[in-house]
N, C-alpha and C positions, 0 to 999 in steps of 0.2 A: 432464417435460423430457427431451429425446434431446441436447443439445447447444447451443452457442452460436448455431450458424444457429437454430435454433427458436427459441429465445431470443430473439436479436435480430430476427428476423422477425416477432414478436407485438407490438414493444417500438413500434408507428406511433398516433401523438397526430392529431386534429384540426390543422392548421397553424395558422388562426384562434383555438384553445386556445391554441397554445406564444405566438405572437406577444405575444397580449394578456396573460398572465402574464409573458412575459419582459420587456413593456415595465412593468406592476408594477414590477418587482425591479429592472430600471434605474434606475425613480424612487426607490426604497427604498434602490438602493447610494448613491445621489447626496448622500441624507443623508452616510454616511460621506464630510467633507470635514477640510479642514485641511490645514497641513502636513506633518503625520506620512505620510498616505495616500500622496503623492510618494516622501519619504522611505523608508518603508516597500516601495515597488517597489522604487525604486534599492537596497534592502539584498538583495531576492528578487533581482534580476537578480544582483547579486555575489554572491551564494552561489550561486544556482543554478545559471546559465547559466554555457555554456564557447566557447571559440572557435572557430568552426568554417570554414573556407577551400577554396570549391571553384575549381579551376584550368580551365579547356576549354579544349579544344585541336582544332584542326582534320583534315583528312586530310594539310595537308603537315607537319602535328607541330608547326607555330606556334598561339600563345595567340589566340582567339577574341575580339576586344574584340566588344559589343553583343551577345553573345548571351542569350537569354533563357533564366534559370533557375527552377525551381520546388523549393523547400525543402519538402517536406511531409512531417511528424511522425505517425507514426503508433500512439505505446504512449510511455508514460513510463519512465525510470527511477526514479522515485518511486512508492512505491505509495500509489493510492488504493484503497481497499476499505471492505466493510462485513463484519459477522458476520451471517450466513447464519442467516436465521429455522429453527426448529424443523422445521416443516412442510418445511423443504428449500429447493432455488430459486424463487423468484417466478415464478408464472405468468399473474397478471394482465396482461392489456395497458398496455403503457406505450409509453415511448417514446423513440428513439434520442440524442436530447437531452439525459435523464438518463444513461442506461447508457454512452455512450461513452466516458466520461473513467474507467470504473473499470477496473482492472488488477488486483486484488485478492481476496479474502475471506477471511473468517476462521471455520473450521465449526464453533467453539467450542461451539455449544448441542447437538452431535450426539456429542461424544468426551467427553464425563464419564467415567470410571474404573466409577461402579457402574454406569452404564446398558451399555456395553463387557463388563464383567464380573460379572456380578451372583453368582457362583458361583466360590467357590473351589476355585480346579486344574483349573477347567472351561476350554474354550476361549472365545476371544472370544462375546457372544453374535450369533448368527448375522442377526437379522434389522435388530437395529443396525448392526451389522459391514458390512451390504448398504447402507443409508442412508448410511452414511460415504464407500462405495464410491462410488454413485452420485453422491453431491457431489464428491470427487473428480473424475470423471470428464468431468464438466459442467467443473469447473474447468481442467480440463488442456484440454477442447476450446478455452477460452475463452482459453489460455495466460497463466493468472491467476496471479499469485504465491499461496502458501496459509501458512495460521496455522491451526495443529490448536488452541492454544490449551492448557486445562491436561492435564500428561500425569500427576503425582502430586502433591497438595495436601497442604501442612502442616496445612491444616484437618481432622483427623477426624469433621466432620458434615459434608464430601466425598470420603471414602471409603466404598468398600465394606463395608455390614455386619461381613461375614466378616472382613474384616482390620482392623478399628479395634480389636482387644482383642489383635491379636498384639504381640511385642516381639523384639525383638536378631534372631537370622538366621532366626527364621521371619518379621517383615517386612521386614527388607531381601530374603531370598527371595521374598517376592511382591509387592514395589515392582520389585525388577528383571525379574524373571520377567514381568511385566505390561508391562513398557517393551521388554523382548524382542520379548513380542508383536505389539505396535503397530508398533516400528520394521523387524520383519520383515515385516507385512502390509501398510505403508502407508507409511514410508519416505521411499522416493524420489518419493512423488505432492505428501511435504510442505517447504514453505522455512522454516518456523519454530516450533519445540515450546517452552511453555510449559514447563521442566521439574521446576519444584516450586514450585509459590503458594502463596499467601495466607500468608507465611514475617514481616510485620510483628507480628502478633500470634496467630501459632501457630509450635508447632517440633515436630511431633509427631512427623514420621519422622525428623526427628536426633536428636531427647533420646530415642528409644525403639531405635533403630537406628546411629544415629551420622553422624559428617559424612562418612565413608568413603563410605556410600551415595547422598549427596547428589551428592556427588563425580563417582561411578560416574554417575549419573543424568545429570549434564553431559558429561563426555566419554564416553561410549556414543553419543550422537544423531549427533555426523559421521562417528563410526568406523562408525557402522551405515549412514547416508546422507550420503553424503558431502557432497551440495549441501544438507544442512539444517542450520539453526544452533539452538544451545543459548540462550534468552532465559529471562532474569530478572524476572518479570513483575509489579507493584505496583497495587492500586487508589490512584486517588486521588492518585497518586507524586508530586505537584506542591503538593499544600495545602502550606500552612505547619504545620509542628511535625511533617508525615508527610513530609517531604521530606527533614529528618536524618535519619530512622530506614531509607528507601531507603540514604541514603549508608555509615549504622554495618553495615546488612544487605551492603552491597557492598565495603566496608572487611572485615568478615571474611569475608565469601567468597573475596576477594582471598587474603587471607593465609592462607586455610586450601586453597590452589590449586584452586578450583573454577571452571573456564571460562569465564567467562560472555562468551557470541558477543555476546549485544543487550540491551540493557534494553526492555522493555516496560510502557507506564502504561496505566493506563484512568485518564479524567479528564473529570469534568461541570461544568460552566457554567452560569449559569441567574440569574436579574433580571437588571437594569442593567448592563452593565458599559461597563467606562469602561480607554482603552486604556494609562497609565499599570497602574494594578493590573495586568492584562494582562500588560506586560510583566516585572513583577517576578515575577506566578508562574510563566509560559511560561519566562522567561529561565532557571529552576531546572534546565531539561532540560543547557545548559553544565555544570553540577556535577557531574554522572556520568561524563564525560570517555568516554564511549564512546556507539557507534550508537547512536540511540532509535527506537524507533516508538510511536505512538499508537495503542493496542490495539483501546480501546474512546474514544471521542469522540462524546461526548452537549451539545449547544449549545441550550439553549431559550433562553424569550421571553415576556414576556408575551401577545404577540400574533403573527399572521403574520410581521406586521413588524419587527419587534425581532427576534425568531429568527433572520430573515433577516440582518440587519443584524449582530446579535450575532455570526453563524454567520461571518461575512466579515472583523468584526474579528480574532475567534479562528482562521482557516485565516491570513490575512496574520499575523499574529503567530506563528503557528508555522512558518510558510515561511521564518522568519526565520534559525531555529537550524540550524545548517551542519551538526551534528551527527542533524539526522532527517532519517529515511532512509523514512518510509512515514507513514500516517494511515488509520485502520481505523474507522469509522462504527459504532457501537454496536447503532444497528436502520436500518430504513427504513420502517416503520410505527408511528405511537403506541403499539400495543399490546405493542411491543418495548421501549417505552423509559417511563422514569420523567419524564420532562417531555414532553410530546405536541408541543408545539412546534419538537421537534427531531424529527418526523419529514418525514422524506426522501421520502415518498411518500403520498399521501390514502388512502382508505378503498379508492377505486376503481382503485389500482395506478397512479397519476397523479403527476408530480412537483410539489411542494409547492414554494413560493416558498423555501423554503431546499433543498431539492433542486434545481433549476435555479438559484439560485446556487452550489452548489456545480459544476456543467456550467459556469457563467460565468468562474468562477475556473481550473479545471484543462484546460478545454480552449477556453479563449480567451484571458483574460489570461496564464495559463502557460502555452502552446503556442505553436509556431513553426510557423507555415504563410505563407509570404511568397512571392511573383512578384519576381523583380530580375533584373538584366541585368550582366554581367562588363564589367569597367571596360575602361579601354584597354589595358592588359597580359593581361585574361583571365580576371580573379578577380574571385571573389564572397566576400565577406569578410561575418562577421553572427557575433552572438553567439544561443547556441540554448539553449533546456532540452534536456539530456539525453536520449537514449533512441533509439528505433526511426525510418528516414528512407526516404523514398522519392527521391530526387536525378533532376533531368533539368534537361538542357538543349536546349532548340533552335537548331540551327546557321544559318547565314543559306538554304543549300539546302533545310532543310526535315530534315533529319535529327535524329533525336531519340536524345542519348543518355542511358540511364537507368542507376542504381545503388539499390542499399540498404544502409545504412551503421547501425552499430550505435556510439551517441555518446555516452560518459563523463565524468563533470567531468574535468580535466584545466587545468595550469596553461601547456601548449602546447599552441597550436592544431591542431585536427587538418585535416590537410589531405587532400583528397580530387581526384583526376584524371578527369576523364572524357573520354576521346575515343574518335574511331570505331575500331571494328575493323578490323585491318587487310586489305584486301580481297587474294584470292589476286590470284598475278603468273601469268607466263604460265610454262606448264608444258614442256616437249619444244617448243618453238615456236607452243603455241596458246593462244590467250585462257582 
């Protein structure tokens, strides 16, 4: 891969494929009925959406009633993403149906600490070091939010060799020394560092080093890149009986002043489920009282259809919590993930009935793309998802005026003008 155009230039399906699978997945959302389903919008529109108010105006600077406007969305402020396979980006043919609605990734399988460092006091290794870059670099063409994922694990059968037998400042000198590294070479390419995991049932670099270095390890990451945040990252962060042990983990973090910018869960789903349960476990995300994102989200099934199905109750149920701010896809192929059912994509680089539901959800029912016309004062008045806009109106002569407007939740609406430029007057007495 050289880039996002490559990318999305390879990314073209049969039309006759996409139709006849997506009319599948029509029938298969249709199951999901009830009143909850209603319900359950009307909750995603109030948290999500904000108010947005375009004005037009003419050449003699009065309001345009009847003119025709186009709203088109194009990027979310929410991230959709997945963690980026091994092998690097996908280069199988697919297709623009799946890929669109993602803003995201996460290069987690490529930044482990020993594969980085295999060699103590040695520099980064070099031909990892280049695979990292590279993904990077796809991701910045793609203008993708990024997750480095974990940057120093409490697990010691996740560290390097070399350093599992050190203690007191010879590992906190090559916990920080190693996060130097990183954040010197790679930095500002990332928006979220894992900065010390799998901390529920390991403590190896605080009981061997101290919480000082933990510490260090959180406020180091903005001081070093300013647009990147420090997250606190939990498997599983949502089960019952591991959902206290997040909170007592962030209770003394708190109190022993250690940063934490975002929480981060990985969290799998998988038989029956039923959206009661649902909501009592999702609903756990509220208790942490700060940002979350969903790191890793793995949705199976027993079959296509259930996956499918399952996969739509679980994205509506977490669209719910006003407090998540992203959703990070675990794989996009079975052989990424522990339930095959939740893969994203077939053998043949094809989106899978729970992959094209997930396109259905993020960039249909959650997207703003609407044609209206400004009332009799001038205004186009609508409630939007967040994020990246292409704005135009046309005036009754035929004139097109266009903006792009960058849109926030916010509890006042934003309001937005477009009218013509003004045209030069006459100069020294000439037109």
């Amino acid at each position: 891969m050289k880039g996002g155009q490559v990318l999305r230039s390879r990314m073209m399906l049969s039309v006759w494929c996409v139709l006849a699978v997506c009319c599948s997945v029509g029938a298969w959302a249709q199951m999901l009925t009830g009143p909850w389903v209603e319900q359950s919008q009307q909750r995603i529109d109030e948290v999500r959406k904000t108010s947005l108010r375009v004005i037009v105006m003419g050449r003699d600077g009065k309001p345009v009633p009847g003119a025709k406007v186009h709203i088109q969305q194009t990027r979310h402020v929410f991230d959709v993403g997945f963690v980026l396979p091994q092998a690097g980006w996908p280069d199988a043919e697919s297709d623009e149906v799946f890929w669109r609605c993602f803003n995201a990734v996460s290069i987690q399988r490529l930044t482990s600490w020993p594969a980085l460092q295999p060699d103590r006091d040695a520099p980064l290794n070099g031909e990892q070091a280049r695979r990292v870059g590279q993904a990077l670099s796809v991701a910045d063409s793609l203008d993708f939010t990024v997750r480095w994922g974990d940057l120093v694990s409490a697990d010691p059968g996740r560290l390097p060799d070399w350093a599992v037998g050190l203690a007191g400042p010879e590992l906190a000198n090559a916990v920080l020394g190693y996060q130097r590294e990183v954040l010197s070479r790679f930095g500002r390419s990332v928006d979220q560092f894992d900065a010390y995991t799998q901390t529920l049932a390991h403590d190896h670099v605080d009981r061997l080093a101290g919480l000082a270095v933990v510490r260090r390890l959180y406020e180091s990451i903005p001081a070093a890149a300013a647009d990147a945040v420090a997250c606190a990252r939990f498997d599983d962060g949502l089960t019952i009986g591991r959902v206290q042990k997040v909170q007592r983990r962030l209770t003394t973090m708190r109190e022993a002043f250690i940063p934490v910018g975002l929480v981060a869960i990985d969290q799998r789903f998988s038989g029956p489920l039923e959206r009661p349960a649902l909501e009592r476990t999702i609903g756990r995300i509220d208790q942490f009282n700060r940002p979350v994102v969903i790191s890793g989200l793995e949705v199976g099934g027993d079959s296509p259809v259930s996956a499918a199905i399952n996969l739509e109750m679980v994205l509506r149920t977490l669209m719910e919590r006003p407090n998540l701010q992203g959703i990070w896809f675990t794989g996009l192929t079975a052989e990424e993930l522990s339930e095959p059912g939740a893969a994203l994509l077939d053998d043949d680089g094809q989106p899978t009935a729970a992959g094209l539901m997930v396109d259905s959800l993020f960039h249909g029912l959650w997207w703003t793309d609407l044609d209206t016309q400004t009332d009799e004062l001038g205004n186009v008045r609508v409630r939007a998802f967040p994020g990246a806009f292409h704005l135009s109106a046309t005036l009754h002569d035929g004139t097109v005026l266009r903006t792009e407007i960058w849109l926030v939740k916010s509890d006042d609406p934003r309001v937005v003008l477009l009218e013509p430029v003004k045209q030069a007057g006459k100069v020294g007495g000439q037109d």
